[in-house]
C-alpha positions as CSV (number, residue, x, y, z in Angstrom):
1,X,-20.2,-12.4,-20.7
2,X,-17.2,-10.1,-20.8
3,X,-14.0,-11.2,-23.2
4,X,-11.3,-9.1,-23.8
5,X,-7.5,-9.9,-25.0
6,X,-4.0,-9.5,-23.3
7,X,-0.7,-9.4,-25.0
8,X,2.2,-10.6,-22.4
9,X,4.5,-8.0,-21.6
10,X,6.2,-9.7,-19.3
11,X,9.8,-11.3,-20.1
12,X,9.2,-15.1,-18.5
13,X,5.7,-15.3,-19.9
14,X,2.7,-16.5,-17.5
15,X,4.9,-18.9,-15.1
16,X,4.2,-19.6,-11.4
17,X,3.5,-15.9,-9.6
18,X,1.6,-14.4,-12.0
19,X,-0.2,-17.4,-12.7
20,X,-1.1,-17.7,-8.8
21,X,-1.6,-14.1,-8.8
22,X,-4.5,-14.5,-11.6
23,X,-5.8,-17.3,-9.5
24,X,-6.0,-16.0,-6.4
25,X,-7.9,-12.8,-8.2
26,X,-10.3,-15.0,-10.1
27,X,-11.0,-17.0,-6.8
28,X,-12.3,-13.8,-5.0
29,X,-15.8,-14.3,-7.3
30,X,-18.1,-16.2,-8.3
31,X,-18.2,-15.7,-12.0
32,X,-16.4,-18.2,-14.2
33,X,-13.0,-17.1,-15.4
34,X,-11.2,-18.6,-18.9
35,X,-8.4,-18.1,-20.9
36,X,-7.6,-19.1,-24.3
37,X,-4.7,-19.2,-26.3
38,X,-5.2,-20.7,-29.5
39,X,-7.3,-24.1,-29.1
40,X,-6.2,-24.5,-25.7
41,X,-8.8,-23.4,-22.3
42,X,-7.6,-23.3,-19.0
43,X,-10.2,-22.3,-16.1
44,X,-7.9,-19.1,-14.3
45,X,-9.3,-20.1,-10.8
46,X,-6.6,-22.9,-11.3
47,X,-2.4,-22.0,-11.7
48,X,-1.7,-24.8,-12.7
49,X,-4.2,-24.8,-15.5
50,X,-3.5,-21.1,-16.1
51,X,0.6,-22.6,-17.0
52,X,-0.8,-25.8,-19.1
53,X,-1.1,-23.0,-21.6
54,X,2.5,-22.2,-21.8
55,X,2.1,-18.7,-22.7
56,X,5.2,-16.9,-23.7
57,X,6.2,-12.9,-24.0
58,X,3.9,-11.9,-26.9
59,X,1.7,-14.0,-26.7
60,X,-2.4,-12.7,-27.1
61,X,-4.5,-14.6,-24.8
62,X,-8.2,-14.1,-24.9
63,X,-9.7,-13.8,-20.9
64,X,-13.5,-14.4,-21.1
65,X,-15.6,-13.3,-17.5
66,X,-19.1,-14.7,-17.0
67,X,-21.4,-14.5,-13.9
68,X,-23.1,-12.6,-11.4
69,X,-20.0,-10.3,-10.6
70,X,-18.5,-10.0,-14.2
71,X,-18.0,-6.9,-14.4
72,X,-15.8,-6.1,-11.3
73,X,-14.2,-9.8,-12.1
74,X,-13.3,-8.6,-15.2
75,X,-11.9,-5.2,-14.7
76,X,-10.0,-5.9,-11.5
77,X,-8.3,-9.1,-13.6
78,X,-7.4,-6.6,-16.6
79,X,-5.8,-4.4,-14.3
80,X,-3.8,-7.4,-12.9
81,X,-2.8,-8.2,-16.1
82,X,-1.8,-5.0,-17.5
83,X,0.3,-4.8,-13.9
84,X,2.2,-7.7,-14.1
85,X,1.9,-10.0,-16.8
């Protein structure tokens, strides 16, 4: 298992593009995908669970990558994070 954190840069928060963005990334493999904010989960192969979250700019959400292709999961969703969230 891979975790790492994220702080959100970007103005809106995580709404609807980069939250299908992160979905559509997490789709291409097999390993599971989470995010955590606080108490809350939402699976990141899912936008709409990715914006349950209702993470804001500043906000330090915790990404955790498990599964057979973790490790190119997880560094291709940093970089989408660090690009546009």
């Amino acid at each position: 298992m891979i975790e790492f954190t994220h702080v959100v840069k970007d103005p809106l928060g995580i709404y609807e593009q980069p939250a299908s963005r992160l979905a559509k990334e997490a789709s291409r493999y097999n390993a599971a995908v989470t995010m955590i904010k606080g108490s809350k989960v939402a699976n990141v192969k899912g936008s709409l669970d990715v914006m349950s979250l209702i993470v804001k700019t500043g906000d330090t959400v915790t990404v955790t990558v498990s599964g057979d292709d973790e490790q190119e999961a997880a560094h291709r969703l940093r970089h989408c994070m660090n690009e546009y969230i």
